[in-house]
N, CA, C and O atoms as CSV, one atom per row, in Angstrom:
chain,resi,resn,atom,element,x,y,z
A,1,UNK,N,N,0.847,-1.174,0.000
A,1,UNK,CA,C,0.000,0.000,0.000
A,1,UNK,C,C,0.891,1.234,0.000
A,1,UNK,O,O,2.038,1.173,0.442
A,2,UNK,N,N,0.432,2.220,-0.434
A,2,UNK,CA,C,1.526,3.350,-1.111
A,2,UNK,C,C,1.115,4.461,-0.087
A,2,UNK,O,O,-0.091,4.503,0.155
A,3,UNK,N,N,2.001,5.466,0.623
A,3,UNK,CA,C,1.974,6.566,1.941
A,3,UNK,C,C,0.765,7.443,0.858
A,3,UNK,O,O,0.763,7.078,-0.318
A,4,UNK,N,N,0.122,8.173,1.126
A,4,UNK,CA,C,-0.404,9.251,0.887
A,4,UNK,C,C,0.410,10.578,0.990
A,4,UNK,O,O,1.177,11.067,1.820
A,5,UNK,N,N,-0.091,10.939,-0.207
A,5,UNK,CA,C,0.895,12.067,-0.621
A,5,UNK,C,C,1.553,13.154,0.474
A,5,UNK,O,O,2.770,13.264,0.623
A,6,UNK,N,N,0.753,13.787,1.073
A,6,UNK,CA,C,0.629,14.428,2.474
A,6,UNK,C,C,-0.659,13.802,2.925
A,6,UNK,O,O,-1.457,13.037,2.384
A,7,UNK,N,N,-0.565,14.624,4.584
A,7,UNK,CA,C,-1.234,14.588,5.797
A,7,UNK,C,C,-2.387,15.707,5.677
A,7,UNK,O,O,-2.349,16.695,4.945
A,8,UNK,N,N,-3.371,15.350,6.515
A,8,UNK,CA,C,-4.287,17.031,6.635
A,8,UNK,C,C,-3.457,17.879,6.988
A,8,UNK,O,O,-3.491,18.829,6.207
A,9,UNK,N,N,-2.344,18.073,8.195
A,9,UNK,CA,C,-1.505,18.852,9.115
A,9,UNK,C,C,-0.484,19.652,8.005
A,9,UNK,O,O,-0.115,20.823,7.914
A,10,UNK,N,N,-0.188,18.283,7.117
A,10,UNK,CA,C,0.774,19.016,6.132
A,10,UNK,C,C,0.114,19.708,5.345
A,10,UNK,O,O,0.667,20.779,5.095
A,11,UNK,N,N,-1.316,19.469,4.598
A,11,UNK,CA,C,-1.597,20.585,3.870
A,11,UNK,C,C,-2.353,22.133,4.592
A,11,UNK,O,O,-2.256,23.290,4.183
A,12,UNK,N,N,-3.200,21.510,5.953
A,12,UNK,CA,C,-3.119,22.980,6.114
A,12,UNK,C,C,-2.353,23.957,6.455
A,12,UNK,O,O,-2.840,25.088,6.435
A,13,UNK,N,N,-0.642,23.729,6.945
A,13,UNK,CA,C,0.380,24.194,6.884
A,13,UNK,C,C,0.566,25.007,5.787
A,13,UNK,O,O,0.575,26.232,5.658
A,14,UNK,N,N,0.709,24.110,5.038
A,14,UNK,CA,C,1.208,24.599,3.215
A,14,UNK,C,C,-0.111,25.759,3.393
A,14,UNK,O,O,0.320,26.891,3.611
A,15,UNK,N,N,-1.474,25.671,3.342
A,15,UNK,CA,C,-2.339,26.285,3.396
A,15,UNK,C,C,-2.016,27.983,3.785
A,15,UNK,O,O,-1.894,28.998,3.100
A,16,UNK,N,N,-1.958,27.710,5.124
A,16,UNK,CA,C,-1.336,29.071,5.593
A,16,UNK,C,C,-0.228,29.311,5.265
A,16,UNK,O,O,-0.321,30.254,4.479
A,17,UNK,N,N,0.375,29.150,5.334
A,17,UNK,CA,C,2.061,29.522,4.382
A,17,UNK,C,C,1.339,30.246,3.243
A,17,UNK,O,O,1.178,31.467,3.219
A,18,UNK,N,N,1.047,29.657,2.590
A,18,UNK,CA,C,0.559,30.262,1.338
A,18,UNK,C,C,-0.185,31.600,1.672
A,18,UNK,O,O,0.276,32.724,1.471
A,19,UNK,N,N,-1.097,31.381,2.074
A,19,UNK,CA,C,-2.264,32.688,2.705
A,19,UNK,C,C,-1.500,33.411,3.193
A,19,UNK,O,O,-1.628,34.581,2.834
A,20,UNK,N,N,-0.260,33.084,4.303
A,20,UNK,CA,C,0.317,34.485,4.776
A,20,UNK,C,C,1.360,35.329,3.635
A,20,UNK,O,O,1.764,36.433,4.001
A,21,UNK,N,N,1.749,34.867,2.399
A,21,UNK,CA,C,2.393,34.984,1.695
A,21,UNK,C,C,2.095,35.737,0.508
A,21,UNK,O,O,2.723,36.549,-0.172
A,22,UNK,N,N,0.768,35.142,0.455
A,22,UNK,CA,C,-0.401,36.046,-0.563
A,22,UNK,C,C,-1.849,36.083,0.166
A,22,UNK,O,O,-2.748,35.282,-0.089
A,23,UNK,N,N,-1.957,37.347,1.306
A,23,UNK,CA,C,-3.263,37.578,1.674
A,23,UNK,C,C,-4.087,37.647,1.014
A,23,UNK,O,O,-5.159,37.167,1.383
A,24,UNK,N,N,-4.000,38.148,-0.010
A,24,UNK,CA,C,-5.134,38.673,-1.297
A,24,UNK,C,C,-5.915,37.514,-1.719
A,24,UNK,O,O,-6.811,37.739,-2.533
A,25,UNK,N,N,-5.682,35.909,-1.181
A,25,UNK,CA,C,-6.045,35.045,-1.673
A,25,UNK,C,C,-6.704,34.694,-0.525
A,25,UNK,O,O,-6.362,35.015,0.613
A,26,UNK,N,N,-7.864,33.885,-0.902
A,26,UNK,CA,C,-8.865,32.815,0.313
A,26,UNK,C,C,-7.931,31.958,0.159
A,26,UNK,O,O,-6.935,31.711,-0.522
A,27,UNK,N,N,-8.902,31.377,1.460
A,27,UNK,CA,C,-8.074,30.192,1.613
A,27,UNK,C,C,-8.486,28.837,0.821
A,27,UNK,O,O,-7.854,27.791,0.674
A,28,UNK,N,N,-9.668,29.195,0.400
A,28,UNK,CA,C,-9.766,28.012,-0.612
A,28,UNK,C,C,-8.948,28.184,-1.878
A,28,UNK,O,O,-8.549,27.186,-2.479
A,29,UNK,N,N,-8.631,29.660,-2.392
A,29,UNK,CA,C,-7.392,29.294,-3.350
A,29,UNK,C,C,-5.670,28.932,-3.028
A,29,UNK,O,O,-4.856,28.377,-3.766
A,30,UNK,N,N,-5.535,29.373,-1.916
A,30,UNK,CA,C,-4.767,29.239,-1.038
A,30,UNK,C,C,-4.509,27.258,-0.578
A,30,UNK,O,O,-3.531,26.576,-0.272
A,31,UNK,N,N,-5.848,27.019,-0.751
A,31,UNK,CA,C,-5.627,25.525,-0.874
A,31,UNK,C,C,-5.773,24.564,-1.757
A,31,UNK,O,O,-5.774,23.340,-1.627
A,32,UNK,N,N,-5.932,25.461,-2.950
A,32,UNK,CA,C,-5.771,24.569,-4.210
A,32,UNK,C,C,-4.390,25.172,-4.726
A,32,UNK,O,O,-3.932,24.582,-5.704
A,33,UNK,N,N,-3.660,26.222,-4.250
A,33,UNK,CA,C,-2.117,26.041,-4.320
A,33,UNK,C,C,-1.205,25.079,-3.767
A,33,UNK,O,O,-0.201,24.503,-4.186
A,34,UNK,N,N,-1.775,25.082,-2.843
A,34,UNK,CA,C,-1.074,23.798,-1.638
A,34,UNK,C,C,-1.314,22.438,-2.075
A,34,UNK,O,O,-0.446,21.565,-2.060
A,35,UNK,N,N,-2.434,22.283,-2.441
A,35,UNK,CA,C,-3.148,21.163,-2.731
A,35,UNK,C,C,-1.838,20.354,-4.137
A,35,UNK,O,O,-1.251,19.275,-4.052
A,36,UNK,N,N,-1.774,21.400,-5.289
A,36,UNK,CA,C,-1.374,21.336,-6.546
A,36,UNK,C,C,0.207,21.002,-6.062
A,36,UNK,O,O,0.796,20.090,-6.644
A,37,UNK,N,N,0.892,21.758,-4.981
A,37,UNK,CA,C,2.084,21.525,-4.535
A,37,UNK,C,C,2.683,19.990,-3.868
A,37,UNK,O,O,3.700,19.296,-3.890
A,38,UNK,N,N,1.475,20.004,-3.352
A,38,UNK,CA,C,1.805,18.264,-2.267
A,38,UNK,C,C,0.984,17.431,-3.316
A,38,UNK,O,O,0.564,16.322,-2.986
A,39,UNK,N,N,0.794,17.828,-4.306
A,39,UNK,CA,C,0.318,16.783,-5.355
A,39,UNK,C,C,-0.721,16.026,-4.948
A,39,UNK,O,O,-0.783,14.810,-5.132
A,40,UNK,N,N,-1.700,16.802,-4.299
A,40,UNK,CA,C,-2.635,15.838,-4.169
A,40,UNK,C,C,-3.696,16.074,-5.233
A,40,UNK,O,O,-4.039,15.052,-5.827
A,41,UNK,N,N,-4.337,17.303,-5.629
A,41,UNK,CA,C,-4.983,17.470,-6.805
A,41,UNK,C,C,-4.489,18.795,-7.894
A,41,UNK,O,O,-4.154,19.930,-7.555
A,42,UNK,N,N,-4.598,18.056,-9.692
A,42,UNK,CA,C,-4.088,18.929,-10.703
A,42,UNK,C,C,-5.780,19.293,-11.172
A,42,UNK,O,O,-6.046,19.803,-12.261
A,43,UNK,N,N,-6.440,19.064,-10.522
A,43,UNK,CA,C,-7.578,19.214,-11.221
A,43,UNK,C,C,-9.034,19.742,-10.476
A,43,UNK,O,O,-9.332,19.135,-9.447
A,44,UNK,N,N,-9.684,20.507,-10.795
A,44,UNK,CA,C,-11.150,20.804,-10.055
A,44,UNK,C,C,-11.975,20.018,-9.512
A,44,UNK,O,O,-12.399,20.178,-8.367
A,45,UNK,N,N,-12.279,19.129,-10.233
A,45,UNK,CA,C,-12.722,17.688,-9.534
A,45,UNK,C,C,-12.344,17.134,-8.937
A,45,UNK,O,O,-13.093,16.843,-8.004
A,46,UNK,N,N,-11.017,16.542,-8.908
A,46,UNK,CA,C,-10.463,15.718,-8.028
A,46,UNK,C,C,-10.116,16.651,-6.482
A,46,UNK,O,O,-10.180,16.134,-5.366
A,47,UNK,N,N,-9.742,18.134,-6.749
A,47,UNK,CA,C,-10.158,18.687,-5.686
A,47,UNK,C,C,-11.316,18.802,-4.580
A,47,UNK,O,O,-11.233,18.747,-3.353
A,48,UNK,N,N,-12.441,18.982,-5.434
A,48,UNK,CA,C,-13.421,19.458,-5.008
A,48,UNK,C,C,-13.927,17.745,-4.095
A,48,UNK,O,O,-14.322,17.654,-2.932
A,49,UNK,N,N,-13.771,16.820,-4.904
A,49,UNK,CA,C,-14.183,15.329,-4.473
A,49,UNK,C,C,-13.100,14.906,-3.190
A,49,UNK,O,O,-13.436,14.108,-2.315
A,50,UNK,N,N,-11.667,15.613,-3.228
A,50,UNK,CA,C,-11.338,14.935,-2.043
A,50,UNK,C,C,-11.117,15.980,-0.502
A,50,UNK,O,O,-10.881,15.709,0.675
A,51,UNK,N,N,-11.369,17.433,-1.380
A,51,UNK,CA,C,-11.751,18.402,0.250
A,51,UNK,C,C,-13.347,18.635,0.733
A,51,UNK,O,O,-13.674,19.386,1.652
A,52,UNK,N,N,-14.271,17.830,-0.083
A,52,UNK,CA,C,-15.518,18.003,-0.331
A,52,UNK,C,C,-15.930,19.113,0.070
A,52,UNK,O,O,-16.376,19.427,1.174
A,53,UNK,N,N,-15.693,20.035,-1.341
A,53,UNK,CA,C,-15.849,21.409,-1.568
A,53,UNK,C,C,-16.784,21.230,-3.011
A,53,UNK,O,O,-16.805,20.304,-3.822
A,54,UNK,N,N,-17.468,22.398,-2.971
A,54,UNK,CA,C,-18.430,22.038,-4.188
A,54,UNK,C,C,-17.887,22.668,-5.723
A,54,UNK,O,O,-17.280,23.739,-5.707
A,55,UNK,N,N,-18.113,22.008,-6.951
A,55,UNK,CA,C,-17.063,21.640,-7.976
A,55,UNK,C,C,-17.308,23.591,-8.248
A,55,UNK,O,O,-16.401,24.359,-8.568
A,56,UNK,N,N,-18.449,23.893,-8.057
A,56,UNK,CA,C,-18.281,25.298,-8.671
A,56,UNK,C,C,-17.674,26.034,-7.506
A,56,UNK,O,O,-16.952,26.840,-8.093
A,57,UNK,N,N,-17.559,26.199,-6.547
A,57,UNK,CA,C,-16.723,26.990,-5.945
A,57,UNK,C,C,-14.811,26.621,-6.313
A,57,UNK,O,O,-13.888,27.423,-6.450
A,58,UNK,N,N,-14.811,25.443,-6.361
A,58,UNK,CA,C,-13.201,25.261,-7.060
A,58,UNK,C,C,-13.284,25.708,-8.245
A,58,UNK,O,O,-12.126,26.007,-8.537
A,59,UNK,N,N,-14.052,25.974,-9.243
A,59,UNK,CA,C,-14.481,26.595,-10.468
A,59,UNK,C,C,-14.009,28.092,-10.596
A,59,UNK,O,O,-13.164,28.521,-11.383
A,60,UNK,N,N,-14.813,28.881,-9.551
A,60,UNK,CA,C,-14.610,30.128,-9.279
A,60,UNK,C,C,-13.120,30.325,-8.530
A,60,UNK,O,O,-12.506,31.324,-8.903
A,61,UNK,N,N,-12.517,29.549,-7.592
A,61,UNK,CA,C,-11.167,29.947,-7.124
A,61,UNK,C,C,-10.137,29.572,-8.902
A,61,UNK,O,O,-9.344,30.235,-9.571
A,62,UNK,N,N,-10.457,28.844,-8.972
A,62,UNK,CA,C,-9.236,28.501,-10.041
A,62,UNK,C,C,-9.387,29.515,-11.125
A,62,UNK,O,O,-8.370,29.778,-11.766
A,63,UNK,N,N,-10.711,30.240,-11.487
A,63,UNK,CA,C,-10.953,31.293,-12.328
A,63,UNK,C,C,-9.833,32.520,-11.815
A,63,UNK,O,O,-8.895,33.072,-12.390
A,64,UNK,N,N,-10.438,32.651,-10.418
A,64,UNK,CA,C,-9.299,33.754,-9.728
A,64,UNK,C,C,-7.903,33.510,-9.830
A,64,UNK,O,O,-7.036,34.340,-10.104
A,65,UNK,N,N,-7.720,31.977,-9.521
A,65,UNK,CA,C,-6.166,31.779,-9.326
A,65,UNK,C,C,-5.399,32.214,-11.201
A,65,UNK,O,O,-4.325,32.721,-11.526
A,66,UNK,N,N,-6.541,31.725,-11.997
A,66,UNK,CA,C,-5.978,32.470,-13.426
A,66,UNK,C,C,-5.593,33.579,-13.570
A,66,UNK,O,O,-4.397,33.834,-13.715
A,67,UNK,N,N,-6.750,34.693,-13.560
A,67,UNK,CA,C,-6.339,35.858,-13.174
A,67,UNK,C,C,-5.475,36.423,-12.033
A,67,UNK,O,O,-5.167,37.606,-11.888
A,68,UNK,N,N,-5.214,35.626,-11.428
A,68,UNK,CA,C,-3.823,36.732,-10.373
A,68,UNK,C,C,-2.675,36.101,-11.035
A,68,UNK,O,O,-1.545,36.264,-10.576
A,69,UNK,N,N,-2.953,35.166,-12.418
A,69,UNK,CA,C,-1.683,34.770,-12.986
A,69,UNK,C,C,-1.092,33.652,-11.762
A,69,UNK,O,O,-0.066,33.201,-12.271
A,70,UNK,N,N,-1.235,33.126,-10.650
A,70,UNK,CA,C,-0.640,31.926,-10.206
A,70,UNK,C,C,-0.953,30.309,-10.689
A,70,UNK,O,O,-0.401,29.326,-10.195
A,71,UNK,N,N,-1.901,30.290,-11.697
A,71,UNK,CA,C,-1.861,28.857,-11.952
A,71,UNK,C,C,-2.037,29.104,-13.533
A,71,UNK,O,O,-1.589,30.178,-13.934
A,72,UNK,N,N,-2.637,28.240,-14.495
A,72,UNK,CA,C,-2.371,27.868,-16.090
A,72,UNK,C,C,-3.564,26.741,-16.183
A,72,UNK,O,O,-3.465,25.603,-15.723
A,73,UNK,N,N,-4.515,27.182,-16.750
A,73,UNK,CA,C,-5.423,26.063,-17.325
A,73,UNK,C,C,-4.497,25.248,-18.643
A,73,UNK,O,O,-3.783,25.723,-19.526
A,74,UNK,N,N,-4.865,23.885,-18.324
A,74,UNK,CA,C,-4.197,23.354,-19.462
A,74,UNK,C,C,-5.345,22.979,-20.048
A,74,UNK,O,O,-5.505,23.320,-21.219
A,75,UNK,N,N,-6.271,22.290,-19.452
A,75,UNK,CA,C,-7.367,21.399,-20.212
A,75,UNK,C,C,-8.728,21.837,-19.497
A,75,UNK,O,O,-8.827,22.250,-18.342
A,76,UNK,N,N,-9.804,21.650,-20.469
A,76,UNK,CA,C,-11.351,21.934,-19.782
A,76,UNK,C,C,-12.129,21.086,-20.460
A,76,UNK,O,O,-12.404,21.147,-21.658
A,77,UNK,N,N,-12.552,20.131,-19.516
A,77,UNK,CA,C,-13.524,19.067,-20.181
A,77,UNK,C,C,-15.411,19.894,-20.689
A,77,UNK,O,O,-16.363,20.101,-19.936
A,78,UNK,N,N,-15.340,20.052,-21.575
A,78,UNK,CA,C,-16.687,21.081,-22.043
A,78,UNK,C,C,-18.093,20.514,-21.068
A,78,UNK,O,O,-19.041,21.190,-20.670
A,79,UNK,N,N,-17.865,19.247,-20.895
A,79,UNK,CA,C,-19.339,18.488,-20.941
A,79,UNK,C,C,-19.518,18.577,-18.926
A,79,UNK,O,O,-20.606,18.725,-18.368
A,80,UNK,N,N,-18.531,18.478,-18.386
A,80,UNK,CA,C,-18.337,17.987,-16.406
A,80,UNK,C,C,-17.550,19.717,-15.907
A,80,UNK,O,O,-17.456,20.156,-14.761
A,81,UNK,N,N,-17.050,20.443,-17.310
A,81,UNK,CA,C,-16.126,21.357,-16.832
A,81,UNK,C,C,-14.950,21.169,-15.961
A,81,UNK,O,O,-14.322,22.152,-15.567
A,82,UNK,N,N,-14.589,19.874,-15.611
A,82,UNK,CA,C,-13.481,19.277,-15.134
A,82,UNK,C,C,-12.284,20.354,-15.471
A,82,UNK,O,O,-12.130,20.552,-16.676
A,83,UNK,N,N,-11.609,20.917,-14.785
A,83,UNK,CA,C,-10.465,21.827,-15.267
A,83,UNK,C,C,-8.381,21.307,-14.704
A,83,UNK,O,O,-7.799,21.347,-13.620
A,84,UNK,N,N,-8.031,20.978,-15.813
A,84,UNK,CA,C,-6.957,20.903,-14.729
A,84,UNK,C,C,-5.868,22.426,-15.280
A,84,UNK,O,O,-6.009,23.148,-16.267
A,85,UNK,N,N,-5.005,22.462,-14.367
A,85,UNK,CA,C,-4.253,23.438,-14.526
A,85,UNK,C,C,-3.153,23.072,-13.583
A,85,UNK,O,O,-3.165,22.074,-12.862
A,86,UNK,N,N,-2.197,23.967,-13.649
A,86,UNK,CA,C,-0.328,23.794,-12.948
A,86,UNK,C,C,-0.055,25.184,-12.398
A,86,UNK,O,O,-0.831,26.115,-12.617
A,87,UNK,N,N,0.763,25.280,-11.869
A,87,UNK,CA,C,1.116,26.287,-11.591
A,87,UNK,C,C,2.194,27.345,-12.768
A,87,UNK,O,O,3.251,26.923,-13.238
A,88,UNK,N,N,1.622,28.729,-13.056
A,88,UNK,CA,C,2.309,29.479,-13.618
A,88,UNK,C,C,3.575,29.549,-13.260
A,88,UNK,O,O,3.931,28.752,-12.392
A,89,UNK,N,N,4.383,30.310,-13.704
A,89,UNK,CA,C,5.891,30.888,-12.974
A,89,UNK,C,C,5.733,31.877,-11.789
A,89,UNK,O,O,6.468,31.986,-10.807
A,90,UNK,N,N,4.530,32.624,-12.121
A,90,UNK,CA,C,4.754,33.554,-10.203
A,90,UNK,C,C,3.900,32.088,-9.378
A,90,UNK,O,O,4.154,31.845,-8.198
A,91,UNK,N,N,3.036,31.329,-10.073
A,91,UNK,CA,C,2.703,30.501,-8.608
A,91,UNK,C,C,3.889,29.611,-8.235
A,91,UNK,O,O,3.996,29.345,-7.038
A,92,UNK,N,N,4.816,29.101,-9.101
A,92,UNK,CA,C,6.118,28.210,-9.051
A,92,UNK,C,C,6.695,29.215,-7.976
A,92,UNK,O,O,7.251,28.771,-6.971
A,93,UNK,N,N,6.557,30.603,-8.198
A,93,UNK,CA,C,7.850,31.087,-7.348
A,93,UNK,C,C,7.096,31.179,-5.878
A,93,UNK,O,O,7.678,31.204,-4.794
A,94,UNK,N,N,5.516,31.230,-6.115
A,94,UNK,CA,C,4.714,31.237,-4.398
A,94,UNK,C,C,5.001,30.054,-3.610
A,94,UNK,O,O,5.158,30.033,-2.390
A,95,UNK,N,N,5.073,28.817,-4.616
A,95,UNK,CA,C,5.540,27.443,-4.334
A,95,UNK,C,C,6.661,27.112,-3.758
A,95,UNK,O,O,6.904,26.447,-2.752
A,96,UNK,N,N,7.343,27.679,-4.548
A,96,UNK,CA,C,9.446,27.464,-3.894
A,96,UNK,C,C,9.576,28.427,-2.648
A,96,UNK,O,O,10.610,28.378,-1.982
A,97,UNK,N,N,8.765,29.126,-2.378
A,97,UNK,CA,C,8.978,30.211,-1.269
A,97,UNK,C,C,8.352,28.952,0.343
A,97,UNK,O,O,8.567,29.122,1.543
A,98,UNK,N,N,7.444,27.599,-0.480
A,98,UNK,CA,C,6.971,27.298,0.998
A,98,UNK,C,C,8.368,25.999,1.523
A,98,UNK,O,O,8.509,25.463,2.622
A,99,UNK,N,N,9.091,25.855,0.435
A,99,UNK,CA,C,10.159,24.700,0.782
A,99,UNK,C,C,11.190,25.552,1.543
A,99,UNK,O,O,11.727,24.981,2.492
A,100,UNK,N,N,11.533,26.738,1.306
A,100,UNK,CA,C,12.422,27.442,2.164
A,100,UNK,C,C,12.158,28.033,3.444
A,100,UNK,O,O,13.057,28.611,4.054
């Protein structure tokens, strides 16, 4: 059986780290940065299904997280709106700021 990627403890860590780093952000985008970092979800759905958060509110953060330029839609399923996305280069650099 394979460890799980992180812990709750570890991501709401990462969580706040993040939030204190970029206030301007909730913490639900704040935890789909974290989330995308400890690799637990690249995608809206798989977010929303494993913080059981509802798919349109991860909809609307990841819209925001576009516009402040910290993440990159790669793909959008037309029919579920399934979205995945990565992190841009300023979210890479919000990212490398929580390992130090």
């Amino acid at each position: 059986m394979s460890e799980p990627a992180a812990d709750a403890e570890t991501f709401l860590a990462a969580t706040d780290t993040i939030a204190a780093l970029r206030p301007e952000l909730s913490l639900l985008e704040a935890g789909i940065l974290a989330g995308l970092h400890l690799a637990l979800a690249a995608d809206s759905r798989s977010f929303g299904r494993i913080f059981g958060v509802e798919h349109a509110l991860v909809l609307r953060a990841v819209e925001s997280l576009t516009t402040e330029t910290l993440i990159t839609v790669t793909a959008r399923d037309g029919r579920t709106q399934r979205t995945r996305y990565e992190a841009s280069p300023a979210g890479r650099a919000v990212l490398t700021a929580l390992a130090a």
